[in-house]
SEVEX-705415 format. One record per residue (C-alpha): residue number from 1; chain; x, y, z. Coordinates in steps of 0.5 Angstrom, whole numbers, plus 500, padded with zeros to 3 digits. Example, Ala and Ser with C-alpha at 12.3 -4.5 7.8 and 13.67 -1.06 7.14 Angstrom:
residues 2
pt resi->1 chain->A c1->525 c2->491 c3->516;
pt resi->2 chain->A c1->527 c2->498 c3->514;
//
This chain:
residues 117
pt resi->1 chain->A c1->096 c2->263 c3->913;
pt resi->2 chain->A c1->090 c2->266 c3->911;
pt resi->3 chain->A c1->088 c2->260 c3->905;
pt resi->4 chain->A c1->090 c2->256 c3->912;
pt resi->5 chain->A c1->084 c2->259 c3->916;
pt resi->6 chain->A c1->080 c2->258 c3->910;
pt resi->7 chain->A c1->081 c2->252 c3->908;
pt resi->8 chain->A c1->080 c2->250 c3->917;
pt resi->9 chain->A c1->074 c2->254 c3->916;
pt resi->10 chain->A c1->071 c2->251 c3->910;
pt resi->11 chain->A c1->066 c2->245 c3->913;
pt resi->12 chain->A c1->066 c2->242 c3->906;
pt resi->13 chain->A c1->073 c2->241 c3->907;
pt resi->14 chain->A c1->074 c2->239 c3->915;
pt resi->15 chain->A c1->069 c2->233 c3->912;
pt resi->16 chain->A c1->073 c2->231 c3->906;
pt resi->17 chain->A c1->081 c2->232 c3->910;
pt resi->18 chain->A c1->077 c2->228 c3->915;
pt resi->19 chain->A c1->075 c2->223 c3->910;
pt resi->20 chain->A c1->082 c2->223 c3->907;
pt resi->21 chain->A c1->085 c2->218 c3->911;
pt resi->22 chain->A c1->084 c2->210 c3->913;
pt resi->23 chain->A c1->083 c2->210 c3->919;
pt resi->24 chain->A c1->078 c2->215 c3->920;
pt resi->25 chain->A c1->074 c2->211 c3->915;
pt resi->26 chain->A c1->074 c2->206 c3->919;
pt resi->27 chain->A c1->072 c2->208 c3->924;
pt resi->28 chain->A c1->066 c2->211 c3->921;
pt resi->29 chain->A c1->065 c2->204 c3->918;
pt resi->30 chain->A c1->066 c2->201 c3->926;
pt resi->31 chain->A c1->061 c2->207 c3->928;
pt resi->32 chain->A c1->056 c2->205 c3->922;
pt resi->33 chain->A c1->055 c2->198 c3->927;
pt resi->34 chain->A c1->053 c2->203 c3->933;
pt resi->35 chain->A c1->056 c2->207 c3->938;
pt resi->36 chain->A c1->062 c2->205 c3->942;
pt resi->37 chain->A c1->067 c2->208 c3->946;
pt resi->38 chain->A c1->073 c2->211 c3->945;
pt resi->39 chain->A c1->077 c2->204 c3->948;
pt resi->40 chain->A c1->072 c2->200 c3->943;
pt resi->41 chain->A c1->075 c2->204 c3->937;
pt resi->42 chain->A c1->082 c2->204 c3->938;
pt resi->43 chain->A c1->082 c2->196 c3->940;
pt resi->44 chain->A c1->083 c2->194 c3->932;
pt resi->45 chain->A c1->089 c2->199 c3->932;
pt resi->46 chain->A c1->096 c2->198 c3->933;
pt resi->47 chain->A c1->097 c2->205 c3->935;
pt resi->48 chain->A c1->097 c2->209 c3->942;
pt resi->49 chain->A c1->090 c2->211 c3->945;
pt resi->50 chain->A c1->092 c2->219 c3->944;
pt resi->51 chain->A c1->093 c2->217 c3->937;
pt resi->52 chain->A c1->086 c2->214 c3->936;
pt resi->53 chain->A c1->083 c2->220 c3->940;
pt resi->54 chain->A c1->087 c2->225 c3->935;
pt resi->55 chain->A c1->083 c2->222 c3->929;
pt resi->56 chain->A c1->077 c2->222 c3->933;
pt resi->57 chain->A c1->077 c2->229 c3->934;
pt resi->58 chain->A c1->079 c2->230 c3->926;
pt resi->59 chain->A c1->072 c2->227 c3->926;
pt resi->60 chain->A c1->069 c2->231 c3->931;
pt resi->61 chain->A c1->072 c2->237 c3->929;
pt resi->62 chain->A c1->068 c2->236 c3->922;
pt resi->63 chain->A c1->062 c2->234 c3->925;
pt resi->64 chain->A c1->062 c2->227 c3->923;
pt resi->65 chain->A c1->063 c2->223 c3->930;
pt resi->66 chain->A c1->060 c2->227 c3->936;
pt resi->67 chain->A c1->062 c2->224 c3->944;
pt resi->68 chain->A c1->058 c2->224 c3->950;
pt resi->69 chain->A c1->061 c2->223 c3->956;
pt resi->70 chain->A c1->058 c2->218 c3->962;
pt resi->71 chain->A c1->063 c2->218 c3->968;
pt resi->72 chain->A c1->070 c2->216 c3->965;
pt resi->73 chain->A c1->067 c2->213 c3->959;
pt resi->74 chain->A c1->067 c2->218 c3->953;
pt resi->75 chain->A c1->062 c2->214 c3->947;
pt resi->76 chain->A c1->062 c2->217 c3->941;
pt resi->77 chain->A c1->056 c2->217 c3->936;
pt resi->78 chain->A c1->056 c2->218 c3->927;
pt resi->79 chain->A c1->053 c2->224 c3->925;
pt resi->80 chain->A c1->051 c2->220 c3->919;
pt resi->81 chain->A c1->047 c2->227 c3->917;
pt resi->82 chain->A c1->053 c2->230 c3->916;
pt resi->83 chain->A c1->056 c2->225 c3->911;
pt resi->84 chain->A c1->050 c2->228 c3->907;
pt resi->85 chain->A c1->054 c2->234 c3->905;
pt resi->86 chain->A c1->059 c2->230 c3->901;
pt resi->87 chain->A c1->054 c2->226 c3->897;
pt resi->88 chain->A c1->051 c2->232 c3->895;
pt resi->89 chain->A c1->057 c2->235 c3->892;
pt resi->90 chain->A c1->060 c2->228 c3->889;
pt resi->91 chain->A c1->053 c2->227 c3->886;
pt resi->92 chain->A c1->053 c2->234 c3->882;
pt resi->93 chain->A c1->059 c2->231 c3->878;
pt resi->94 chain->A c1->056 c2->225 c3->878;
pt resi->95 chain->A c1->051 c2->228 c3->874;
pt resi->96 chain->A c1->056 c2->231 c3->870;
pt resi->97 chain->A c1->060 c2->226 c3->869;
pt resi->98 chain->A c1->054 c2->221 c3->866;
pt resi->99 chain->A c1->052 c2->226 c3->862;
pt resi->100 chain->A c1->059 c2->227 c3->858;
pt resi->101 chain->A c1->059 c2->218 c3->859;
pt resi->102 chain->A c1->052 c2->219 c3->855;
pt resi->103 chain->A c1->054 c2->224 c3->849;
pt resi->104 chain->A c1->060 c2->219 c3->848;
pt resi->105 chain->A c1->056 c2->213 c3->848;
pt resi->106 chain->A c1->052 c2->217 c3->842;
pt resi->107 chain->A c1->057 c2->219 c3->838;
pt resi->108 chain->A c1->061 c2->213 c3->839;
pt resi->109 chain->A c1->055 c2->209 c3->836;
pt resi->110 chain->A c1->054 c2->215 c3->830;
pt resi->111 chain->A c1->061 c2->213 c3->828;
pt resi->112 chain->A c1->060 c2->206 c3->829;
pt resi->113 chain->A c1->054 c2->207 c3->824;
pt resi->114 chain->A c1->058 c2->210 c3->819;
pt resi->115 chain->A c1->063 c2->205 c3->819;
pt resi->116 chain->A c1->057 c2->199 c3->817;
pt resi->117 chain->A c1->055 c2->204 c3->811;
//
């Protein structure tokens, strides 16, 4: 029970559990376009509107998608500044990555000049 409260309190992971799914990309993909109402975002999906409301509020939760509400529309917003955080993170490996890419590139040409001689 307590890695469950951590893990729910964690924000990097609220952003990548609601990241995880498809349809929650889409949805970001959709608001990149603007903002939109709930209705308008559930239209592409064969399932219920409390469905697609259930993913939104994943998103919400994780700071990636805000709501506003005017009379009985509720528009939702992408908070793209919160994505930021999982470039941040990735972009750390990224580098890390690169790196071991780079040495093994060196030593693979060492080796292959080697075999020449």
């Amino acid at each position: 029970m307590l890695i469950n409260q951590v893990v729910n309190n964690d924000p990097l992971t609220q952003l990548f559990t609601a990241l995880a799914d498809p349809t929650r990309r889409s949805i970001i993909e959709r608001l990149t376009r603007g903002s939109a109402t709930v209705n308008e975002l559930a239209e592409p999906y064969d399932m219920s509107l409390p469905a697609v409301s259930k993913h939104i509020k994943v998103l919400e939760e994780a700071g990636i998608v805000s709501k506003t509400v005017n009379g009985q529309q509720r528009e939702c917003h992408l908070e793209a500044l919160r994505l930021q955080e999982a470039e941040q993170w990735l972009e750390q490996y990224k580098q890390f990555w690169q790196a071991n890419l780079d040495n093994l590139d060196v030593y693979l040409n060492r080796i292959r000049s080697q075999e020449k001689d």
